[in-house]
N, C-alpha and C positions, 0 to 999 in steps of 0.2 A: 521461378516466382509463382506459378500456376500451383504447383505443390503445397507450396507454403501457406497461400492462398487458401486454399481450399481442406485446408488440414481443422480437424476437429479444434483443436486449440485454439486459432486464428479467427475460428467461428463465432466464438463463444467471447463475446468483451466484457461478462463478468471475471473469468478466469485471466485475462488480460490485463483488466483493472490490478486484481488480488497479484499477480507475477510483477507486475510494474513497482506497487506498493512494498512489495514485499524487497527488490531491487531498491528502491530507494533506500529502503532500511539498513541495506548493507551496509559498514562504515567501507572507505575507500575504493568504492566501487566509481564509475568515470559515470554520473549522474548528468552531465553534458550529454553524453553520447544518447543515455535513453531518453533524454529529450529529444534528441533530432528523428531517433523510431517512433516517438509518438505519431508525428504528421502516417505514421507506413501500418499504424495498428487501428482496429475497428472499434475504438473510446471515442466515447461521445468527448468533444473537445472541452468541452466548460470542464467534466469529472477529469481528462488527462489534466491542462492546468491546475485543476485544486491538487491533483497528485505530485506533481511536479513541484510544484509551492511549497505545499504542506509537507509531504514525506521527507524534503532531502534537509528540512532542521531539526529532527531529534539526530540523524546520525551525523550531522555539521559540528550541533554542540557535542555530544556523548565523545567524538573523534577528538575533539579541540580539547576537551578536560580529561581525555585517557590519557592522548598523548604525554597532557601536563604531568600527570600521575606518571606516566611511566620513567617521564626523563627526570625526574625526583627518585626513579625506584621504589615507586608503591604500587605495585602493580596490584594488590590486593583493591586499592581503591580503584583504580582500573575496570576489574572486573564489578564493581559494584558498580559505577557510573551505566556499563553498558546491561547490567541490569535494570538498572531503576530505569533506562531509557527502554528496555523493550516491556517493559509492565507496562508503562505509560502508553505506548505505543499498541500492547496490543489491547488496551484498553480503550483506546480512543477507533481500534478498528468493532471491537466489538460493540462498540454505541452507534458507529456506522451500519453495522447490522441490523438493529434494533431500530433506526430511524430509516431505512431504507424504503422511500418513499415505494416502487413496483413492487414490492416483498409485502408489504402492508396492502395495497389494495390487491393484490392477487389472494391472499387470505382472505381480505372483505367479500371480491367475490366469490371464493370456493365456499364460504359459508354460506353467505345468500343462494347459491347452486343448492346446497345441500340442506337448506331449508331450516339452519342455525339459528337466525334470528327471528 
């Protein structure tokens, strides 16, 4: 546990957040389970919860209307469904970027450091 612990990875709960999200996005993946790892990883709880919430309904529906598609034998629409769900998806992670409250004042201050404004 000590290993694990103390591993570059484990350190780091931006990259933790990004591997959770990215796990949720899976279709079929057992989304139960990485909820009960949350309480064992170092995510601020309120951001694991919105993870938790928010990440496992695009792959809930995108799963639920491929399936549909499949067992009709269209699987062409299939593949479009879980397109259009990771556009979305990774649209909505890049406006998470962009609003990233410490990302935003850590620029604020390296230009006030740097004597920018």
């Amino acid at each position: 546990m000590k290993k694990i612990e103390n591993s570059k990875l484990f350190q780091n709960p931006k990259k933790m957040e990004w591997i959770f999200i990215i796990l949720y996005l899976i279709p079929g993946t057992p989304k139960d389970l990485f909820t009960y790892l949350g309480g064992l990883v170092p995510i601020n709880p309120w951001k694991f919860i919105a993870i938790a919430t928010f990440m496992r309904f695009p792959s809930v529906i995108s799963s639920t209307m491929a399936g549909e598609n499949l067992a009709m034998g269209d699987w062409k629409m299939s593949l479009l469904v879980y397109g259009i769900t990771f556009a979305i998806v990774g649209l909505i992670i890049f406006m998470m970027q962009k609003l990233d409250k410490s990302k935003l004042t850590k620029e604020a201050l390296d230009s006030i450091k740097n004597g920018e404004i």
